[in-house]
N, C-alpha and C positions, 0 to 999 in steps of 0.2 A: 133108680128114682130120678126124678126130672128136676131141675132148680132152675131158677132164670135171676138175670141180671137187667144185663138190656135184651137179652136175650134168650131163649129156653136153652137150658145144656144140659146133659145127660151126667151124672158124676155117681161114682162109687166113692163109701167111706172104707179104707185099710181098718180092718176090727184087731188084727193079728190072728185070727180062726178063717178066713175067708180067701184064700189066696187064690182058689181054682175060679171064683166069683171073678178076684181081680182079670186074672189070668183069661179068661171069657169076654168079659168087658174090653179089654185092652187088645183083643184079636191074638194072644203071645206075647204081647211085648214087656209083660212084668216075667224077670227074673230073678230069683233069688231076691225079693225087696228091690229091686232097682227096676227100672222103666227106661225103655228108649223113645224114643221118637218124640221129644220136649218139643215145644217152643223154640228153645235153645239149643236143640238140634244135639244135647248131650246128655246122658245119664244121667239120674236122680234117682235119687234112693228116697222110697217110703218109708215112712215109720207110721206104727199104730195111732190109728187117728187121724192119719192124711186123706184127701180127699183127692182122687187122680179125675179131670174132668175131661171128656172126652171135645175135644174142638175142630173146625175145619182142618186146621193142619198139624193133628197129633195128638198130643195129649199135654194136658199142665198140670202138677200136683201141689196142693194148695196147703199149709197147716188148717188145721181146723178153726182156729181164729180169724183167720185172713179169707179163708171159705165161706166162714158165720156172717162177714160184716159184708162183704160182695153181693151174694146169694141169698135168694128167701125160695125157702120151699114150697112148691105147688099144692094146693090142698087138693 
């Protein structure tokens, strides 16, 4: 799905059923619930509910709260 800020960004929601989804989207880089290639340049682990968003350099994973109030989704 597509969301935008200032911006349009691509982002998947962690369901806990979805991993191969995630796993697709993030090119490999989710394993085992955790993600490389942050922001911060260090592992984070998802949890159900999290929103990994795909950006120029990586990827960022958001709670879903902090996704909510950022992000409005494209109709």
């Amino acid at each position: 799905m597509k969301y935008f800020s200032k911006n349009i960004v691509e982002a998947v929601q962690y369901l806990g059923n979805n991993t191969q989804e995630m796993i697709d989207f993030t090119n490999n880089q989710v394993v085992k619930h955790e993600i490389y290639s942050c922001l911060v340049g260090l592992h984070k682990n998802i949890e159900t509910g999290d929103y990994v968003v795909k950006t120029e350099s990586g990827f960022e994973v958001y709670t879903p709260n902090h996704f909510e109030n950022k992000f409005t989704k494209l109709k």
